[in-house]
PDB file of N, CA, C and O in Angstrom:
ATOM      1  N   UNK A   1       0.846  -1.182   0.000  1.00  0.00           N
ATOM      2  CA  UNK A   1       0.000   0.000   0.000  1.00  0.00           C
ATOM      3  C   UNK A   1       0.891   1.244   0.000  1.00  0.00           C
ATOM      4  O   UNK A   1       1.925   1.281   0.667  1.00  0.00           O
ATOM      5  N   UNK A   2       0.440   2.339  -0.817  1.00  0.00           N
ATOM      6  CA  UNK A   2       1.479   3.314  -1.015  1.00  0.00           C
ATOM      7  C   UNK A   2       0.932   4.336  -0.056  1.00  0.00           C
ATOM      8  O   UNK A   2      -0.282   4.421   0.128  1.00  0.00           O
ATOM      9  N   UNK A   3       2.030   5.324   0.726  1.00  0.00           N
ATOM     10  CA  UNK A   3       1.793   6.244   1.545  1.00  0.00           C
ATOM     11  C   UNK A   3       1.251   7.598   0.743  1.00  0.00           C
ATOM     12  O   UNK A   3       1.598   7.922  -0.393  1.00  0.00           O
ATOM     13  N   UNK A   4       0.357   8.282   1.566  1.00  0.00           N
ATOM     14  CA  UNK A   4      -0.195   9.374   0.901  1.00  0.00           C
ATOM     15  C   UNK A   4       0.241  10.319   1.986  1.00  0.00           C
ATOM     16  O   UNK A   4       0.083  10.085   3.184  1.00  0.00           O
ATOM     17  N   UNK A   5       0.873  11.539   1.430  1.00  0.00           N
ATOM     18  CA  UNK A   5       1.467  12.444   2.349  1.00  0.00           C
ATOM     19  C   UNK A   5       0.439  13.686   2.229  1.00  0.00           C
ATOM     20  O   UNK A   5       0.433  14.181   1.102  1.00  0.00           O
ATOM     21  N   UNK A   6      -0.576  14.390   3.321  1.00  0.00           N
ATOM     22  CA  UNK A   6      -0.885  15.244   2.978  1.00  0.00           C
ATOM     23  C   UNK A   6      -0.493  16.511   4.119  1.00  0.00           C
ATOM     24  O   UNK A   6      -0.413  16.671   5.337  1.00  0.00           O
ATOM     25  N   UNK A   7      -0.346  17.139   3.071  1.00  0.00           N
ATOM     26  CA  UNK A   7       0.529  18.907   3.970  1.00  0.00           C
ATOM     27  C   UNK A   7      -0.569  19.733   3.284  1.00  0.00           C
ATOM     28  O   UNK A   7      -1.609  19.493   2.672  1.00  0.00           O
ATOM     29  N   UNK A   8       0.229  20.965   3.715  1.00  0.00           N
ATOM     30  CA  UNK A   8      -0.325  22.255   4.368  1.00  0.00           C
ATOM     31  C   UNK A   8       0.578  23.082   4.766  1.00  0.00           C
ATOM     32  O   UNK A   8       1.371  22.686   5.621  1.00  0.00           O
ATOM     33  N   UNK A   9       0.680  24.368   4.274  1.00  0.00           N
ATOM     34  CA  UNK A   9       1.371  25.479   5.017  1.00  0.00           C
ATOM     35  C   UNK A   9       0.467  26.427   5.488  1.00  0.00           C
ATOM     36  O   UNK A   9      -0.588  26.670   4.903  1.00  0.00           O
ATOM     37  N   UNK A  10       0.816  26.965   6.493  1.00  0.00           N
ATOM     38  CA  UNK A  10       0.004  28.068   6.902  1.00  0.00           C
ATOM     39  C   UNK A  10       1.183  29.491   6.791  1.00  0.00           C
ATOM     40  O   UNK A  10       2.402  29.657   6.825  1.00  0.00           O
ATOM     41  N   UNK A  11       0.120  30.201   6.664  1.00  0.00           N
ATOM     42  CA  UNK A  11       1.539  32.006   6.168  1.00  0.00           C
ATOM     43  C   UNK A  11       1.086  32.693   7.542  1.00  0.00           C
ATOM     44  O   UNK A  11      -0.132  32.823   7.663  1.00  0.00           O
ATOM     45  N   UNK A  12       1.792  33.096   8.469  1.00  0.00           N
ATOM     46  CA  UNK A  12       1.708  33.991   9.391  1.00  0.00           C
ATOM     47  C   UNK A  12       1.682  35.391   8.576  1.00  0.00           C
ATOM     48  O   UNK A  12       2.745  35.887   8.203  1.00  0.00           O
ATOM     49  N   UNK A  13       0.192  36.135   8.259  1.00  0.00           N
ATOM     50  CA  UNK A  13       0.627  37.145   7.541  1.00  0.00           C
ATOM     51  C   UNK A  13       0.764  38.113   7.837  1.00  0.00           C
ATOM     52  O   UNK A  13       0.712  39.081   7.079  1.00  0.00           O
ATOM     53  N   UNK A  14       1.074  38.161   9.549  1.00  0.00           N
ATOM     54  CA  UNK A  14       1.358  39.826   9.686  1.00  0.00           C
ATOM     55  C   UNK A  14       3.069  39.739   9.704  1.00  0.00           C
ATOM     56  O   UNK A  14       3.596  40.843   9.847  1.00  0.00           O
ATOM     57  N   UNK A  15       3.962  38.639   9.585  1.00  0.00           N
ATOM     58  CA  UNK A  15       4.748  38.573   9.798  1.00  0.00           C
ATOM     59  C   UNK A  15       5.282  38.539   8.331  1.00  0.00           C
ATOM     60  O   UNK A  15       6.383  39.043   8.109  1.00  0.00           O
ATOM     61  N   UNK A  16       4.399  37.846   7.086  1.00  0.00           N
ATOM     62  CA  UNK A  16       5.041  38.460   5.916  1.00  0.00           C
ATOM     63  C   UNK A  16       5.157  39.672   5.432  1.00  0.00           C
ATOM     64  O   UNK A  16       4.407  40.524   5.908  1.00  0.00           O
ATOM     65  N   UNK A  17       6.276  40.135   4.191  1.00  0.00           N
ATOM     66  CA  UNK A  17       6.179  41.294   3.843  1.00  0.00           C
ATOM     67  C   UNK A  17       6.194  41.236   2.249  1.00  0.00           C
ATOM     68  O   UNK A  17       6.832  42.070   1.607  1.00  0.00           O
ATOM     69  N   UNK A  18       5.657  40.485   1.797  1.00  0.00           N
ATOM     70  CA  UNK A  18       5.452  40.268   0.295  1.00  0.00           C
ATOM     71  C   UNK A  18       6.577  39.976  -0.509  1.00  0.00           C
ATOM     72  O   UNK A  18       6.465  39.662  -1.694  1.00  0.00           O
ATOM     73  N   UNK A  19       7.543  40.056   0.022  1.00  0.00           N
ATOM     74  CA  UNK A  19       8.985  39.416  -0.917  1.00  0.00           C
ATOM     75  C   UNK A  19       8.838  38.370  -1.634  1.00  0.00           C
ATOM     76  O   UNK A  19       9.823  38.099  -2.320  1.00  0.00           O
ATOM     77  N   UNK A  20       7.813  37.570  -1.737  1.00  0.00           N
ATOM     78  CA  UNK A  20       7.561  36.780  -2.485  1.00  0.00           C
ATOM     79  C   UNK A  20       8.689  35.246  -2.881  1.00  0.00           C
ATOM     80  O   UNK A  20       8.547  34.494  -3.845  1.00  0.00           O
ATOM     81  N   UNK A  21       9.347  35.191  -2.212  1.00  0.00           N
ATOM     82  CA  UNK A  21      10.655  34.451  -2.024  1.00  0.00           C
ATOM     83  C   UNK A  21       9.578  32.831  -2.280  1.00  0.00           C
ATOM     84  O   UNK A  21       9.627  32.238  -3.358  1.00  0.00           O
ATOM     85  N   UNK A  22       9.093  32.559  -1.644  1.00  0.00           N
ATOM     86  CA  UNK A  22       8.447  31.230  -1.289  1.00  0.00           C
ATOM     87  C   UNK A  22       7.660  30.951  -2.606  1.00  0.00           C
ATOM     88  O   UNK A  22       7.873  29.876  -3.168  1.00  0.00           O
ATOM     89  N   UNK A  23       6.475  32.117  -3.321  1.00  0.00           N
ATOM     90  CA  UNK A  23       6.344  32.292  -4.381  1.00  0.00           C
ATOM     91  C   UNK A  23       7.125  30.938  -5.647  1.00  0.00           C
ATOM     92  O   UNK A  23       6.730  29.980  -6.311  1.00  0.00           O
ATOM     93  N   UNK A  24       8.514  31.737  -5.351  1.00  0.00           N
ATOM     94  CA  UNK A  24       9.710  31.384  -6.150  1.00  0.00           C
ATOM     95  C   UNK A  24       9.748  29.768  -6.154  1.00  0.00           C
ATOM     96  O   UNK A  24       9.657  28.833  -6.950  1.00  0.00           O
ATOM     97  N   UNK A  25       9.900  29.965  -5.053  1.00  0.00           N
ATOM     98  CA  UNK A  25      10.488  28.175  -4.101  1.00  0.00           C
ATOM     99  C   UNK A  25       9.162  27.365  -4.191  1.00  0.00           C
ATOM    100  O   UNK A  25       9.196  26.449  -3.369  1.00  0.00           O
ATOM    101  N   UNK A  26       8.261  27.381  -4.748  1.00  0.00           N
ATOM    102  CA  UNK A  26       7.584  26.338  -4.776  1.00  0.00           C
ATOM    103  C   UNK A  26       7.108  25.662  -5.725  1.00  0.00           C
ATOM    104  O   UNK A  26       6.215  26.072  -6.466  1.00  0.00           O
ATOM    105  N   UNK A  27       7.773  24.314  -5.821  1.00  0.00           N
ATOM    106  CA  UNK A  27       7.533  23.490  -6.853  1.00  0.00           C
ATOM    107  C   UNK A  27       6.369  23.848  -7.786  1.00  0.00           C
ATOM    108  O   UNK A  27       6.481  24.346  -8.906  1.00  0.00           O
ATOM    109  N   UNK A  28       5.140  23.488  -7.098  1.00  0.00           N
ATOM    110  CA  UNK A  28       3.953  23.310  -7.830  1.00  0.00           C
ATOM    111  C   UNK A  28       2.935  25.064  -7.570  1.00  0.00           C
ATOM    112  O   UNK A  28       1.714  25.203  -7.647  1.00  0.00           O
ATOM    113  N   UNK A  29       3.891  26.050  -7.293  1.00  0.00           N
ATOM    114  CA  UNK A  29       3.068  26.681  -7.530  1.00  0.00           C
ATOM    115  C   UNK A  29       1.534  27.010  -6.880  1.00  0.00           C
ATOM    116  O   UNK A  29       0.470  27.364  -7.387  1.00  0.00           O
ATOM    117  N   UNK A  30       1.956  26.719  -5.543  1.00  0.00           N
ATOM    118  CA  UNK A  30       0.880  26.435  -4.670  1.00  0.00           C
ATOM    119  C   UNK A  30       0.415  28.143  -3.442  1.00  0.00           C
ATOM    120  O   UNK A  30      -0.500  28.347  -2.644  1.00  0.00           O
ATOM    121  N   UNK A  31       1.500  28.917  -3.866  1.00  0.00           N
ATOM    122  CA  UNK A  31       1.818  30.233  -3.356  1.00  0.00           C
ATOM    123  C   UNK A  31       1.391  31.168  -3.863  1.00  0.00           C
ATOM    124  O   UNK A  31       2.092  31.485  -4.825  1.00  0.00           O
ATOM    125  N   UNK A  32       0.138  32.137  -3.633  1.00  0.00           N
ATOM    126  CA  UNK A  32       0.071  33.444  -3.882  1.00  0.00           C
ATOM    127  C   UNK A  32       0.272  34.880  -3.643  1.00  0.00           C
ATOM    128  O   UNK A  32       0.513  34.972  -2.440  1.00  0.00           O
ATOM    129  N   UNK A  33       0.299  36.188  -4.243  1.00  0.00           N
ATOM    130  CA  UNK A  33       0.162  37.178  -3.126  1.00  0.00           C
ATOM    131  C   UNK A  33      -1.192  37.625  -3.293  1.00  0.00           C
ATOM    132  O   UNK A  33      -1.819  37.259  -4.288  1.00  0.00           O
ATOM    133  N   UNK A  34      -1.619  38.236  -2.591  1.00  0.00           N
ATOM    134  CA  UNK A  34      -2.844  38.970  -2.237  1.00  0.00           C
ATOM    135  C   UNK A  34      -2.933  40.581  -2.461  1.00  0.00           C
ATOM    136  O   UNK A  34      -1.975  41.319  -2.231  1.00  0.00           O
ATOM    137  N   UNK A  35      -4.013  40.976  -2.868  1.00  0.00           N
ATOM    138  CA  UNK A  35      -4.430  42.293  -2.925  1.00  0.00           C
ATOM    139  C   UNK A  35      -4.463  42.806  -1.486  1.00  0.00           C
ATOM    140  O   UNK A  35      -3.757  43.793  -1.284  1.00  0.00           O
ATOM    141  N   UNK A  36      -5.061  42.383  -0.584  1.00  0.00           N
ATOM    142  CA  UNK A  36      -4.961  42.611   0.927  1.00  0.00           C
ATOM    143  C   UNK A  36      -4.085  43.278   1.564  1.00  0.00           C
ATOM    144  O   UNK A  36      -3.096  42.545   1.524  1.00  0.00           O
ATOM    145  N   UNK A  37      -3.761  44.374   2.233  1.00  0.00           N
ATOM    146  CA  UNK A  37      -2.309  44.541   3.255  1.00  0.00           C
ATOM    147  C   UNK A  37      -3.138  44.169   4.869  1.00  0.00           C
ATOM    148  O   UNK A  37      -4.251  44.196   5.395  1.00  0.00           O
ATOM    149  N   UNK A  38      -1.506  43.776   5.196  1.00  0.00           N
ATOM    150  CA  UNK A  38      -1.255  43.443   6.363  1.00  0.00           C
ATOM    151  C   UNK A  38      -1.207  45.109   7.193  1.00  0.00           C
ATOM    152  O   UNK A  38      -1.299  46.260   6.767  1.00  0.00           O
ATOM    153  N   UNK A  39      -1.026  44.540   8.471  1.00  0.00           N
ATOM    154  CA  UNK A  39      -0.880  46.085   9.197  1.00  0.00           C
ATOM    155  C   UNK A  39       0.268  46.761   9.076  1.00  0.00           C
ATOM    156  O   UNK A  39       0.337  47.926   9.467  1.00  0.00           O
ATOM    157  N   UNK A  40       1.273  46.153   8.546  1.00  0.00           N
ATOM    158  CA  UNK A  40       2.377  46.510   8.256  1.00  0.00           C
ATOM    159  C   UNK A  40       2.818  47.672   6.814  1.00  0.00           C
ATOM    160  O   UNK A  40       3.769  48.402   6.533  1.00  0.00           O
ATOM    161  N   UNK A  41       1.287  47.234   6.090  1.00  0.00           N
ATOM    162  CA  UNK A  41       1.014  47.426   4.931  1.00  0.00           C
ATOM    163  C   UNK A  41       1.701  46.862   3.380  1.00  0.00           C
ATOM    164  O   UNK A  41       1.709  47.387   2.267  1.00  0.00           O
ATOM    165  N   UNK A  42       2.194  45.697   3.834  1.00  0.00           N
ATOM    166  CA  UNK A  42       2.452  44.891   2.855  1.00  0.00           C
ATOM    167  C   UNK A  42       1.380  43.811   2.112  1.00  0.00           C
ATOM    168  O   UNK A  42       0.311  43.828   2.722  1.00  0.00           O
ATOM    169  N   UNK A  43       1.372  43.073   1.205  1.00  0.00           N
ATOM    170  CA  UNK A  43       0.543  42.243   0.496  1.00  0.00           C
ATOM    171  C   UNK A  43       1.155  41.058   0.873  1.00  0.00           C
ATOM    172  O   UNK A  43       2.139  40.654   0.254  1.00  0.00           O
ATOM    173  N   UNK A  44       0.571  40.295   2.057  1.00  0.00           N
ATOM    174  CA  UNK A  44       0.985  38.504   2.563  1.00  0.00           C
ATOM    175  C   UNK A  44       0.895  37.859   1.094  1.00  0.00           C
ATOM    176  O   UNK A  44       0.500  38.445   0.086  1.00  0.00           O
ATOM    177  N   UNK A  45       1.298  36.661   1.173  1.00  0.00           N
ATOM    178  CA  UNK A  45       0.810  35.256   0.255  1.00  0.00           C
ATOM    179  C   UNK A  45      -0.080  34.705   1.043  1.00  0.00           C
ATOM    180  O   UNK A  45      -0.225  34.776   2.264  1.00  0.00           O
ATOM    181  N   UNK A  46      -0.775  34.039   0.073  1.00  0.00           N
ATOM    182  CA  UNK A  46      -1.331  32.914   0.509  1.00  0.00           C
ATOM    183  C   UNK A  46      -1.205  31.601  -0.110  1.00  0.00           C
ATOM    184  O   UNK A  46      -0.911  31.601  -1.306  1.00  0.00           O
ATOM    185  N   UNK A  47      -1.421  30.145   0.652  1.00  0.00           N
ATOM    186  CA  UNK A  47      -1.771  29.222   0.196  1.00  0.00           C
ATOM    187  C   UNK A  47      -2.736  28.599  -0.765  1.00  0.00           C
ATOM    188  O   UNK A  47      -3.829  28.429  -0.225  1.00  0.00           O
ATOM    189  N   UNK A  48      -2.702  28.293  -1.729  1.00  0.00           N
ATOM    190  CA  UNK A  48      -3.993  27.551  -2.655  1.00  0.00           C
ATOM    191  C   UNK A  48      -3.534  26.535  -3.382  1.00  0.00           C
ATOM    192  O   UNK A  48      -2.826  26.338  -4.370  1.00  0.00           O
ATOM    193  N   UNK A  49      -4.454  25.669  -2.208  1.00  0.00           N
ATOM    194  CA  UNK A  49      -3.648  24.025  -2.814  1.00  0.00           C
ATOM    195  C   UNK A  49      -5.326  23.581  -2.837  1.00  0.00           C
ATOM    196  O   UNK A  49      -5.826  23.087  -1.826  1.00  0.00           O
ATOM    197  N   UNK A  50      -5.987  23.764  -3.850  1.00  0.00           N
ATOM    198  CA  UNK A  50      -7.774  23.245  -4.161  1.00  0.00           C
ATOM    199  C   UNK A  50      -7.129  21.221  -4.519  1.00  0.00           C
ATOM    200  O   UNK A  50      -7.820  20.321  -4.042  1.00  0.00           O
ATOM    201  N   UNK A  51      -6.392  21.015  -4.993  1.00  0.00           N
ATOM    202  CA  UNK A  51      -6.055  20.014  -4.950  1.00  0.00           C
ATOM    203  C   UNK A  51      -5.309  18.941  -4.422  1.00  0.00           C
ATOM    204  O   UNK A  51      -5.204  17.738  -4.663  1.00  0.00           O
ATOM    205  N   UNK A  52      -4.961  19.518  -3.852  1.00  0.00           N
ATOM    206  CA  UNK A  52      -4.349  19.026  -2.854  1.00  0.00           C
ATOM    207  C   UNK A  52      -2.551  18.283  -3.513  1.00  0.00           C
ATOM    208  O   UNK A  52      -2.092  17.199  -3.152  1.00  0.00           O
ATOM    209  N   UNK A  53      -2.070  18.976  -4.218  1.00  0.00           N
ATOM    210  CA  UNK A  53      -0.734  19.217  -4.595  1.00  0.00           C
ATOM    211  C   UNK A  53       0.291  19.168  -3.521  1.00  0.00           C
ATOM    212  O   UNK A  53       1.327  18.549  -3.764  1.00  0.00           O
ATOM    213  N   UNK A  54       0.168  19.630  -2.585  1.00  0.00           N
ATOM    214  CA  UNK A  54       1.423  20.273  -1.474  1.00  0.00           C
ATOM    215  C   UNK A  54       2.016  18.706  -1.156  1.00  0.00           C
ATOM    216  O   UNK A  54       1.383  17.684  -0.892  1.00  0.00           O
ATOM    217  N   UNK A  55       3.751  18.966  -1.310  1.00  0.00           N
ATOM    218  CA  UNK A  55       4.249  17.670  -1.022  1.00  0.00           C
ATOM    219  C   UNK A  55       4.568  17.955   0.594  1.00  0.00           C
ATOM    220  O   UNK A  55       5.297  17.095   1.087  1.00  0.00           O
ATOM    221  N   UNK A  56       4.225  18.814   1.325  1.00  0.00           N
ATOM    222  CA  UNK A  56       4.948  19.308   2.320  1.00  0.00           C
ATOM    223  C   UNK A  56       6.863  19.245   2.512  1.00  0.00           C
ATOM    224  O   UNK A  56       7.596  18.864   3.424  1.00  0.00           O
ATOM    225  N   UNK A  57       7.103  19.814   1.181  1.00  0.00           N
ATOM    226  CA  UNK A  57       8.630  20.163   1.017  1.00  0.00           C
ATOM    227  C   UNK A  57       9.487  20.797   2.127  1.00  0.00           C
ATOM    228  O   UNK A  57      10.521  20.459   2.703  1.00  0.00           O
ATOM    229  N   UNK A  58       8.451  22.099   2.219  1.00  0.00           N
ATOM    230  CA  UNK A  58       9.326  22.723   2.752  1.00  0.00           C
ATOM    231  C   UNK A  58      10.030  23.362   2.345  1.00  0.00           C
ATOM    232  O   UNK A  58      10.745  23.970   3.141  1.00  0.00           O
ATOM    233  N   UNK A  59      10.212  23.571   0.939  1.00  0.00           N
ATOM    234  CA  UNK A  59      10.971  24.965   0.407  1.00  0.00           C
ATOM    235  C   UNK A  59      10.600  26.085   0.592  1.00  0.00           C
ATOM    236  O   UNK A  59      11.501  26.916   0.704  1.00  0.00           O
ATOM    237  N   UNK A  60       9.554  26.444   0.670  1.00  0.00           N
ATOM    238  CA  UNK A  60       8.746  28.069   0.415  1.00  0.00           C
ATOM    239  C   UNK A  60       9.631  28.037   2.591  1.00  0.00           C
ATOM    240  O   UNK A  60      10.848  27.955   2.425  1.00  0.00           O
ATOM    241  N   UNK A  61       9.490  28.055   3.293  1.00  0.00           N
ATOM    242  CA  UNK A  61       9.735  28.065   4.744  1.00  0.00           C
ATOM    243  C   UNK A  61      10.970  28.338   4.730  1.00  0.00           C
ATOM    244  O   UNK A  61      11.280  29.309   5.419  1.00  0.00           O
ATOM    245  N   UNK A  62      11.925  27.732   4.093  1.00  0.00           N
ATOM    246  CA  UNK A  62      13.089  27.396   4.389  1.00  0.00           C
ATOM    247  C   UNK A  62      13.476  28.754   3.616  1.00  0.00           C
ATOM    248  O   UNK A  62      14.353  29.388   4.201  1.00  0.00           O
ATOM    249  N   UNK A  63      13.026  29.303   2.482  1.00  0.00           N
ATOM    250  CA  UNK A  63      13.204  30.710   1.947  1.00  0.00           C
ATOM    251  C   UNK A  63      12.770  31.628   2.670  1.00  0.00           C
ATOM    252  O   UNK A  63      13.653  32.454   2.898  1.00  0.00           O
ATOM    253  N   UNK A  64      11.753  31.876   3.163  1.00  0.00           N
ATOM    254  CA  UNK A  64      11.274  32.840   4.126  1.00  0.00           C
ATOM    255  C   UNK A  64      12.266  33.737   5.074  1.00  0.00           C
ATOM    256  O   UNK A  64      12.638  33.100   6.059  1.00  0.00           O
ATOM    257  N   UNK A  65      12.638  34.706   5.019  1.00  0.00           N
ATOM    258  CA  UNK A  65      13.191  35.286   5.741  1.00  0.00           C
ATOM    259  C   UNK A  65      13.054  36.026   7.250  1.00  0.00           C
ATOM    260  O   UNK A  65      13.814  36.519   8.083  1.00  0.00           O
ATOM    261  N   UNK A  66      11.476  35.776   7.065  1.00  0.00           N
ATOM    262  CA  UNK A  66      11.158  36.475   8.085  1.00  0.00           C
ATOM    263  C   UNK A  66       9.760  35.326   8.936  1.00  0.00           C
ATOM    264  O   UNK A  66       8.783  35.661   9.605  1.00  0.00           O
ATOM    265  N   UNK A  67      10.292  33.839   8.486  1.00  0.00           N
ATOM    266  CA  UNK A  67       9.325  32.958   9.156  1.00  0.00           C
ATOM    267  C   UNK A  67       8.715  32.980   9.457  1.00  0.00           C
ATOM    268  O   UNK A  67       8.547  32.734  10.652  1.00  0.00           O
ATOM    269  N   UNK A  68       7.578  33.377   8.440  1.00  0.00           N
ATOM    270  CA  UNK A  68       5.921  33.440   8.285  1.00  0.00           C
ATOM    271  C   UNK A  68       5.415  32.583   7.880  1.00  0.00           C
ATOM    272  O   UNK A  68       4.192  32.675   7.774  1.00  0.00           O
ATOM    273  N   UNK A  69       6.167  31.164   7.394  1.00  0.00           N
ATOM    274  CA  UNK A  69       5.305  30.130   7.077  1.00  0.00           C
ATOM    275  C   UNK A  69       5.728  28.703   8.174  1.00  0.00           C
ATOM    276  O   UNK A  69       6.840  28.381   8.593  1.00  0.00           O
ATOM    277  N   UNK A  70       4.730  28.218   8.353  1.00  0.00           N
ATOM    278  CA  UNK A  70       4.864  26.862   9.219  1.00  0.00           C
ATOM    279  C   UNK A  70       4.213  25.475   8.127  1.00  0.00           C
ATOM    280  O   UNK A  70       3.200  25.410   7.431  1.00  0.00           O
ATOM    281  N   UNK A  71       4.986  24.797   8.308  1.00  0.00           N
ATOM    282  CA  UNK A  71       4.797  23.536   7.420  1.00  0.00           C
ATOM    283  C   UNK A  71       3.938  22.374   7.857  1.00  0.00           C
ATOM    284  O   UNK A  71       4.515  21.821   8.793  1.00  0.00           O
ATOM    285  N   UNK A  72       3.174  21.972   7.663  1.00  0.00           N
ATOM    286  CA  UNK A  72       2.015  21.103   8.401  1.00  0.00           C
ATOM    287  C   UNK A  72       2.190  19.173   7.547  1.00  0.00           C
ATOM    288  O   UNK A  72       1.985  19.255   6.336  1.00  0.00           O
ATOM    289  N   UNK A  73       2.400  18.174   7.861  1.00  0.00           N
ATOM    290  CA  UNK A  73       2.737  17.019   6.818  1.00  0.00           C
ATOM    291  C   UNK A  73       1.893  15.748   7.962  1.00  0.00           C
ATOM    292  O   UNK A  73       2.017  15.430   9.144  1.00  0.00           O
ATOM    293  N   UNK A  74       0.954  15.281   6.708  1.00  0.00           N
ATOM    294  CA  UNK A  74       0.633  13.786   7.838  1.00  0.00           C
ATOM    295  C   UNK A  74       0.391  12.958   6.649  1.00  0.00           C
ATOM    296  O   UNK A  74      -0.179  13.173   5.580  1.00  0.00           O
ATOM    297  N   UNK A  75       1.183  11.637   7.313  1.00  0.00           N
ATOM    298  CA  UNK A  75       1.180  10.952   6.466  1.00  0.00           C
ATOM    299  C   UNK A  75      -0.049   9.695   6.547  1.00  0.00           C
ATOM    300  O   UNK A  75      -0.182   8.844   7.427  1.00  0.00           O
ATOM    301  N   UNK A  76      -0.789   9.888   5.439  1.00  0.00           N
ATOM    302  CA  UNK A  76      -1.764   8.378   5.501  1.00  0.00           C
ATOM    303  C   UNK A  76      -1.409   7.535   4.374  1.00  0.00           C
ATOM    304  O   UNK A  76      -0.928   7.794   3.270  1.00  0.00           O
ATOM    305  N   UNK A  77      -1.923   6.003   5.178  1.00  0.00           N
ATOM    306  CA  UNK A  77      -2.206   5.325   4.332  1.00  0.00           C
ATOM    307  C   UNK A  77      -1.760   3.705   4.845  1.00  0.00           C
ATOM    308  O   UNK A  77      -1.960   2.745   4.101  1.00  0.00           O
TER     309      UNK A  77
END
């Protein structure tokens, strides 16, 4: 039986500042920015994984400079 890994990032977005770094770093493209500002008055990312794509890598985090994203991974199966 093959393992099914499902993740999740969550963006702390008062702690992003739109650098968009993670953007970059992610495989599938699972990273947006937003029209929205933060109080900071920057435009966070967000997550949009409707399919559930996310390998829980961990690249977009590991780019982050200012560790606004937390990586979430459970594995079923």
């Amino acid at each position: 039986m093959d393992m099914v890994r499902m993740a999740r990032i969550v963006v702390n977005e008062e702690f992003c500042k739109g650098c968009k770094l993670c953007v970059e770093a992610c495989p599938h493209r699972l990273i947006v920015e937003t029209e929205r500002l933060n109080d900071a008055g920057y435009h966070p990312v967000e997550f949009c994984d409707d399919e559930g794509k996310c390998t829980g890598c961990a690249l977009c985090a590991l780019m982050c400079p200012d560790c606004a994203i937390e990586v979430y991974r459970e594995d079923e199966g």
